[in-house]
C-alpha positions in Angstrom: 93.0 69.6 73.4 95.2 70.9 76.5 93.1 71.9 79.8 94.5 75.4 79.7 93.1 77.8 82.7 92.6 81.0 83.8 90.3 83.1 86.0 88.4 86.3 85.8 88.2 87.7 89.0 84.9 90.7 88.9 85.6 93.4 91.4 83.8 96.5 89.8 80.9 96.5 91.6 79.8 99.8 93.1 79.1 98.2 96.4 75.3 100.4 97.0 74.6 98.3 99.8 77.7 99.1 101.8 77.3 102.8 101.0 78.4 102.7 97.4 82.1 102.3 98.5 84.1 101.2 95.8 84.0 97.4 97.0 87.4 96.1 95.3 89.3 98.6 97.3 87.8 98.6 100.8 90.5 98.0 103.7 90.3 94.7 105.0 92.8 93.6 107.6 95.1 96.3 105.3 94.8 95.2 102.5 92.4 95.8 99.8 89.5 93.1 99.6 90.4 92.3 95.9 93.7 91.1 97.0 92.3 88.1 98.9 91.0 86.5 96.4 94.0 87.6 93.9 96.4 85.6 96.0 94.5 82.2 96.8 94.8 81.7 93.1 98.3 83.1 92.4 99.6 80.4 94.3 97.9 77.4 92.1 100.5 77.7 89.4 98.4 75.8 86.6 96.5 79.3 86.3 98.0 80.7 82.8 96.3 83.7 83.0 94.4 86.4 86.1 92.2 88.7 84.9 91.0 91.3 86.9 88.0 93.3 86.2 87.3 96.8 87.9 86.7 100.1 87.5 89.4 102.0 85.4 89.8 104.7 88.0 91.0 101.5 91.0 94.1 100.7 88.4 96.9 102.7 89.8 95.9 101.4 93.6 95.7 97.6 92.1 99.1 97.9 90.4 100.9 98.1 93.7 99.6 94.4 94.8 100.1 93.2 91.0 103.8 91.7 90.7 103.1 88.1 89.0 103.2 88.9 84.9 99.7 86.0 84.8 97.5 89.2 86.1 96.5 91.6 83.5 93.6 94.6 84.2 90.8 95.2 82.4 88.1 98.0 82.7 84.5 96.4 84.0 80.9 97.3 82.7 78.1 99.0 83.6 76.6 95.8 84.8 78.1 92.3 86.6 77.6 90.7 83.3 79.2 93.2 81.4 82.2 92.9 83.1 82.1 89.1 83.3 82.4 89.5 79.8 84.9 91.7 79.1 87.2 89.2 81.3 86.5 86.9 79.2 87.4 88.7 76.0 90.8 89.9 78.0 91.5 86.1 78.0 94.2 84.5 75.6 92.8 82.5 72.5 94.4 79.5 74.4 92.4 79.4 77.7 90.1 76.9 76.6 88.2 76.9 80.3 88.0 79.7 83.1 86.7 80.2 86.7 85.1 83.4 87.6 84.8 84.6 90.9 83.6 87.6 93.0 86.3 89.4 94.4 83.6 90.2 97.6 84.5 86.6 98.7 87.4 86.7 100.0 87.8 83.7 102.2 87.3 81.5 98.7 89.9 78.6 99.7 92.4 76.5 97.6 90.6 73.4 98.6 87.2 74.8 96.9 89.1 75.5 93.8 90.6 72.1 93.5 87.1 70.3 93.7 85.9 73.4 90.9 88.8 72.0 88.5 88.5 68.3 89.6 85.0 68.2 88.0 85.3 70.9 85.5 87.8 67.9 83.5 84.7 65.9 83.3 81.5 68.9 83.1 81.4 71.7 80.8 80.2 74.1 84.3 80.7 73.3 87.4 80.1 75.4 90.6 80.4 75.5 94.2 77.5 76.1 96.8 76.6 75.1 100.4 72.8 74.0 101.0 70.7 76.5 103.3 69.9 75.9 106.6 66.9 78.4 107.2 63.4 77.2 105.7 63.2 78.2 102.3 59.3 80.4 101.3 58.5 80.9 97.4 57.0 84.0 97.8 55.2 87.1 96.1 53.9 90.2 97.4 54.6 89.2 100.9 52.1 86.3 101.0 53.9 82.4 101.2 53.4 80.5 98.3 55.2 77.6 98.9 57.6 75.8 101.3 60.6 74.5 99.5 62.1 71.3 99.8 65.9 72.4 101.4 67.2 69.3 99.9 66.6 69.9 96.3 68.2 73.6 96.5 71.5 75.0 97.0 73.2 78.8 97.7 75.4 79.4 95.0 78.9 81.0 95.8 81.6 81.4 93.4 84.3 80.5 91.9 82.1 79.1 88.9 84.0 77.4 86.1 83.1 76.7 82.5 84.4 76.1 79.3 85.0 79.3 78.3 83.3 78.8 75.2 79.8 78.0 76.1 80.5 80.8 79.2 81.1 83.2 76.0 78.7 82.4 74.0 75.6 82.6 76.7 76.5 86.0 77.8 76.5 87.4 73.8 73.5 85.3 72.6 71.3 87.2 75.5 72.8 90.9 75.3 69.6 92.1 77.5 69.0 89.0 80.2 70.2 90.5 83.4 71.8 86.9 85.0 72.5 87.3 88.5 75.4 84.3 88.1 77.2 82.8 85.5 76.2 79.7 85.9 72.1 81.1 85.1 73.6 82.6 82.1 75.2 78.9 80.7 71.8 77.0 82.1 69.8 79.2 79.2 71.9 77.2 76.6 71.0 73.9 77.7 73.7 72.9 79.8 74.2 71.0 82.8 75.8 72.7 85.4 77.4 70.3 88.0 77.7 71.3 91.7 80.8 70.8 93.9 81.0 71.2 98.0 81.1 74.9 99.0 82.2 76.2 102.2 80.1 78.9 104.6 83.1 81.2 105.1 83.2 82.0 101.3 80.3 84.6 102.2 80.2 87.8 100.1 80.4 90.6 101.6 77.3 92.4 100.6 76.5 94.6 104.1 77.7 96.2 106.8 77.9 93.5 109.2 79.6 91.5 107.0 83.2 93.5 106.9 82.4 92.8 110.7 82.2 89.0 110.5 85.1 89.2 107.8 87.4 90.9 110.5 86.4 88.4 113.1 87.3 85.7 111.2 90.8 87.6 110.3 91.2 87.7 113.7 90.6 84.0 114.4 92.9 83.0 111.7 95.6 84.9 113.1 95.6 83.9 116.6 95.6 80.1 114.5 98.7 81.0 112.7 100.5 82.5 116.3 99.9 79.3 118.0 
């Protein structure tokens, strides 16, 4: 069978811990923060098909940045994994693998992507993450537990690719499991997820302070590109 790809990137979150802004549309450098994302992977040609997942109401402002005929719009859930899985119904029948990523990283590079798909050809889910560099405490009600071993754990990021398959199928065999990435969702099923090198500027921009890092870094990259 063909290695036939495409991505569903999630931006209908309702961003509650930056104010409940609606995320996908916040200004960024002046453009919206979807749009980051959106064009990293319109410029890998082997993507057949860009799905973009948001609330129905952020359509007409999206439209104006959509001009490639691979991106199609599709209405998003109530919750992540709702709308992780409407993407993937909005797929065509012959996308046989897909990344997914959070539009709320927006510095995801092309390099990333490339070591995603290199591995994906030989896993069934692959992901990218970096390893932490603070001391990691298993915790519960405010009282240390443990100390974990930093070596044996990773911070996911996303993109995250799978077969779209097995993706499929572990959302709609647990309807009610509230996975806070795909890759958790595929790991109920069995399956061994494998893990490429992430990078620390593909932070999501969860807080405040973040858009603030996010424009520093805008502003780095452009005094790169002036010189």
């Amino acid at each position: 069978m063909a290695f036939s790809i495409g991505v569903v990137i999630v931006c209908a979150g309702k961003g509650k811990r930056l104010g409940g802004i609606n995320k996908a549309l916040l200004k960024l450098g002046g453009k919206p923060l979807f749009v980051y994302s959106l064009e990293v992977f319109l410029k890998l040609k082997f993507f057949k098909q860009i799905v973009l997942v948001m609330r129905k109401e952020s359509f007409s402002a999206a439209r104006k940045y959509i001009t490639d005929k691979r991106v199609e719009l599709t209405e998003g859930g109530r919750q992540r994994r709702d709308s992780v899985l409407k993407g993937l119904k909005a797929l065509s029948r012959g996308i046989n693998y897909v990344l997914v990523h959070d539009a709320a990283r927006p510095f995801i590079s092309a390099k990333e992507v490339a070591a995603i798909i290199k591995e994906l050809k030989k896993h069934p889910a692959v992901i990218c993450g970096i390893q932490p560099v603070d001391t990691l405490k298993n915790c519960r009600k405010n009282q240390i537990r443990e100390t974990l071993n930093r070596d044996n754990v990773i911070c996911a990021q996303t993109p995250q690719g799978f077969k779209t398959n097995i993706l499929r199928m572990a959302y709609e065999k647990f309807p009610k499991k509230n996975f806070t990435d795909d890759a958790q969702a595929v790991e109920r099923l069995k399956v061994k997820v494998k893990v490429a090198q992430g990078q620390r500027s593909n932070f999501k921009i969860t807080y405040p302070q973040d858009i603030e890092l996010a424009k520093i870094i805008l502003k780095r990259r452009g005094r790169k590109t002036r010189n």
